[in-house]
C-alpha positions in Angstrom: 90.3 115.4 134.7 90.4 114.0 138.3 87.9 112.4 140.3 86.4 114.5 142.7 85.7 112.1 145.5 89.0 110.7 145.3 91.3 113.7 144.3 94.0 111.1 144.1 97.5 112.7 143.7 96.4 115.7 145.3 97.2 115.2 148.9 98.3 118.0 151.2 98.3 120.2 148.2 96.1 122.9 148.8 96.2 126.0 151.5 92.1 127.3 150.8 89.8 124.0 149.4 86.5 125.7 147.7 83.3 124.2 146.6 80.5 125.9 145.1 78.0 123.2 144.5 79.8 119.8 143.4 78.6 118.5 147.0 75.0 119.4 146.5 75.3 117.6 143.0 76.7 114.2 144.4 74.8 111.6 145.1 74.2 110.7 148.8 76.3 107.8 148.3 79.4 109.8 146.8 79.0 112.9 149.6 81.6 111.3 152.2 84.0 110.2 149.8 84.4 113.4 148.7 84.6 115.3 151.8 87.2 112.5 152.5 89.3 113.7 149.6 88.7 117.6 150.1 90.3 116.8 153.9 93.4 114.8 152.5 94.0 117.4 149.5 94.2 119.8 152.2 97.3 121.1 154.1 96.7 120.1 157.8 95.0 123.5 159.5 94.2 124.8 156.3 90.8 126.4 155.4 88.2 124.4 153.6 85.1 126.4 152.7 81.3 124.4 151.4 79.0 126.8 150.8 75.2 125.2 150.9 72.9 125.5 148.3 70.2 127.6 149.1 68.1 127.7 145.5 64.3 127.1 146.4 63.2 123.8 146.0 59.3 123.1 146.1 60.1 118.9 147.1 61.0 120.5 150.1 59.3 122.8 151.0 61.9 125.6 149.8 64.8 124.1 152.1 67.7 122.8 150.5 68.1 119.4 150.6 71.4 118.9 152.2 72.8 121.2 155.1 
């Protein structure tokens, strides 16, 4: 297992970087490390994809928290 917000040993490894919901699981604290190590694992001009989580949320009024 490897630590997603610091993805050590990974660098310039990837050509298409994917995330599916970690990012809207990570604390507030933990979000820019993360994105951090998503930018270093990736080859330099390579794709990098977050897609948002949109599941209704009543503390906010149905918007998802993070965008």
């Amino acid at each position: 297992m490897v630590d997603a917000t610091s993805l050590t040993g990974y660098e310039n490894r990837f050509d298409i970087l994917l995330d599916s919901g970690l990012y809207h699981c990570l604390s507030a604290d933990d979000r820019p490390a993360y994105v951090s190590a998503l930018a270093r694992a990736a080859r330099s001009g390579r794709l990098k994809y977050l897609f948002p989580d949109t599941r209704f949320d009543a503390r906010t009024q149905g918007r998802s928290p993070v965008r």
